[in-house]
N, C-alpha and C positions, 0 to 999 in steps of 0.2 A: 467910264461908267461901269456899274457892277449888274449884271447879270446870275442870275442861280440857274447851273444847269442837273439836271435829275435823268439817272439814267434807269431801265427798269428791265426787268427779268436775266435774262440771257448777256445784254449788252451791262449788267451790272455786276455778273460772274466774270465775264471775259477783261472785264475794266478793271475791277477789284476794286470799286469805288461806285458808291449809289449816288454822289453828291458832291459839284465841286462848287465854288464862286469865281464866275471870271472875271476881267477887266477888259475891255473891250474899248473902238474908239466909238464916239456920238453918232459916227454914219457907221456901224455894224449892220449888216445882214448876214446871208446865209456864209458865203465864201469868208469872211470874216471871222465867222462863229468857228466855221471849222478850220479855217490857222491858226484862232487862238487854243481850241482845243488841240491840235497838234503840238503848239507851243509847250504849253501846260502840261502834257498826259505821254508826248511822245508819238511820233508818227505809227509806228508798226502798233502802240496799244490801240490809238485810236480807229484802227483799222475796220473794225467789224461796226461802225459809227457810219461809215460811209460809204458803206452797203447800199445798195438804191434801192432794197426793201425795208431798208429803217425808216420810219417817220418820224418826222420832227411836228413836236406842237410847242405855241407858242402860248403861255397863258392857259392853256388847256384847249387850245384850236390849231386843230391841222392843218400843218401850212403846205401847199404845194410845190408852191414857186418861190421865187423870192420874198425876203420880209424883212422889215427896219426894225431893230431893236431897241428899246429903249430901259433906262435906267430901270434897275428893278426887277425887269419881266423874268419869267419862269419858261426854262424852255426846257422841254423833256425828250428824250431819244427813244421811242420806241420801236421793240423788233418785232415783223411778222407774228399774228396771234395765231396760233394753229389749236386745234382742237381733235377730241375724237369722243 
């Protein structure tokens, strides 16, 4: 199944890619998403992806914990929003 994954600010600089399409298996969740992005992009790029202040949403809801993927779904990487 095909997956769109969208990466945004910071995590799209260090990527050099705001936008990829994965391929993923029917039972993808979290750990899956991020082998396949390893797969795809390279371990050392993917790096700053799996930071445990990045959030992931899925469909535009932040996931916590675990989550099932399905055909389609839009999953975004976002990094820490800071402000002043």
């Amino acid at each position: 199944m095909k997956v769109n994954v969208l990466f945004f600010a910071s995590l799209k600089e260090d990527l050099g890619v705001s936008e990829i399409e994965l391929d993923v298996s029917m039972l993808a969740g979290r750990s899956e998403l991020l082998s396949a992005l390893k797969n795809e992009l390279g371990t050392e790029c993917v790096a700053p992806v799996l930071e445990e202040n990045v959030s992931i949403a899925i469909n535009r809801r932040i996931e916590k914990g675990d989550f099932a993927l399905k055909d389609g779904d839009e999953i975004a990487f976002l990094p820490p929003i800071t402000g002043g």
